[in-house]
C-alpha positions, 0 to 999 in steps of 0.5 A: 500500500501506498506510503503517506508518512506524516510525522517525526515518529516515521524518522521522515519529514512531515507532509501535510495529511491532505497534499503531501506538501512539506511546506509545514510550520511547526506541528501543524498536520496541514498545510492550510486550513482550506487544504483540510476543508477541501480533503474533508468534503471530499472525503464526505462525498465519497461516503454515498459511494462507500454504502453503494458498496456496503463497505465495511471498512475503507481506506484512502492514500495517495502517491505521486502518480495515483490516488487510491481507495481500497474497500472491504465489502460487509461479508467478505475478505477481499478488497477492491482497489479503486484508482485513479492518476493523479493529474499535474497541478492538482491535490489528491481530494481533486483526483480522489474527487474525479475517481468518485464520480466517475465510479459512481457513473459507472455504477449509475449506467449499469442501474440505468440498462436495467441492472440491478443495484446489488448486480452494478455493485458486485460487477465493480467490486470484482472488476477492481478486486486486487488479492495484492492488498490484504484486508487486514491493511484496511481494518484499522486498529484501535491506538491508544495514546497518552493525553496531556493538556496545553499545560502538561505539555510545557511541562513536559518541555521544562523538565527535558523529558520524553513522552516514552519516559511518562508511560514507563513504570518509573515515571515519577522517578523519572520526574524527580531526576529531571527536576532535580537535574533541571534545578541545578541550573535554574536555582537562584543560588545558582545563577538561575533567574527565579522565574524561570526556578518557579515555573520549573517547580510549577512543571514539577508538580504537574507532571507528578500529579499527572504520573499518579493518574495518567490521561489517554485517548484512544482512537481507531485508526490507521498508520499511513493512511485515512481511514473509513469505518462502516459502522460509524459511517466517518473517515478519520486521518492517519494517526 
């Protein structure tokens, strides 16, 4: 399946969830708000297609050269791939678009020679059946993930700590011996401004009361690509 890294945990560097575009400021996921928007109703456009064929899940991602969207029928193991090339100039959400309406047309004039609905569906889904791609790469699985508020976060960039050393057994040691590390610079007695000795104590405490009783969210989706659950009926982008 096709590649849609996203993020400095895939050691690449960042593209925005809806173009690939690697103009990025900061921990942004997209380049622009009209960028988003434009991903999302297209991806909501895609929905009347995705119940056409009774999808129990699906997935979308894109390349260079094609946009692709992979669907797992209800009752059955095999995903059909629907694709499309990309065209120069244009964003993935316009070719997903044109890839959209042009498998509903099809489906459409099937409906329109007297085919049944269930006949039109079937005959596409096994039309653009593709045994190279396993159903499992479209099931997305259900991560769970560590929640910290906008003040936890400075918190956790005050006392120099990784996310990694908050959810390990040790926690509060290991939130006590960043701060006493971190207290050796930023003590008056040392040269430290008593501000900044301040906010570090204010970092300390809130991060040991978050350790005792940590905060997570959960949320199912897949890794590289955005992903559509059947039985929720929404599309939620890559984790």
């Amino acid at each position: 399946m096709p590649l849609l890294r996203t993020g400095k945990e895939t050691g690449r560097v960042r593209r925005c969830l809806s173009c690939g575009t690697t103009s990025m400021n900061g921990g942004r996921r997209y380049c622009s708000k009209g960028c988003r928007e434009q991903m999302m109703w297209v991806l909501s456009l895609s929905k009347g297609l995705l119940r056409v064929f009774n999808a129990r899940y699906a997935a979308f991602t894109f390349d260079q050269s094609r946009v692709f969207l992979d669907i797992l029928p209800l009752r059955s193991w095999d995903i059909s791939r629907f694709t499309c090339r990309r065209r120069a100039g244009r964003k993935p959400a316009e070719d997903l678009k044109e890839l959209i309406l042009q498998s509903g047309e099809e489906w459409h004039e099937m409906v329109s020679s007297h085919k049944s609905k269930g006949y039109a569906s079937l005959f596409l889904l096994r039309k653009n059946h593709d045994q190279t791609v396993p159903a499992d790469a479209v099931m997305p699985d259900r991560r769970v993930r560590p929640r910290f508020s906008r003040i936890e976060k400075e918190s956790i960039k005050a006392l120099r700590i990784g996310v990694n050393d908050l959810l390990s057994e040790k926690a509060v040691e290991t939130i006590k011996s960043a701060y006493k590390r971190m207290a050796k610079q930023h003590h008056p007695d040392m040269g430290g401004r008593a501000e900044d000795f301040r906010r570090l104590n204010e970092a300390h405490e809130q991060m040991i009361v978050w350790a005792k009783n940590p905060q997570f969210t959960a949320r199912k989706a897949l890794v590289d690509c955005w992903s559509y659950d059947g039985y929720t009926n929404r599309w939620v982008p890559p984790l």
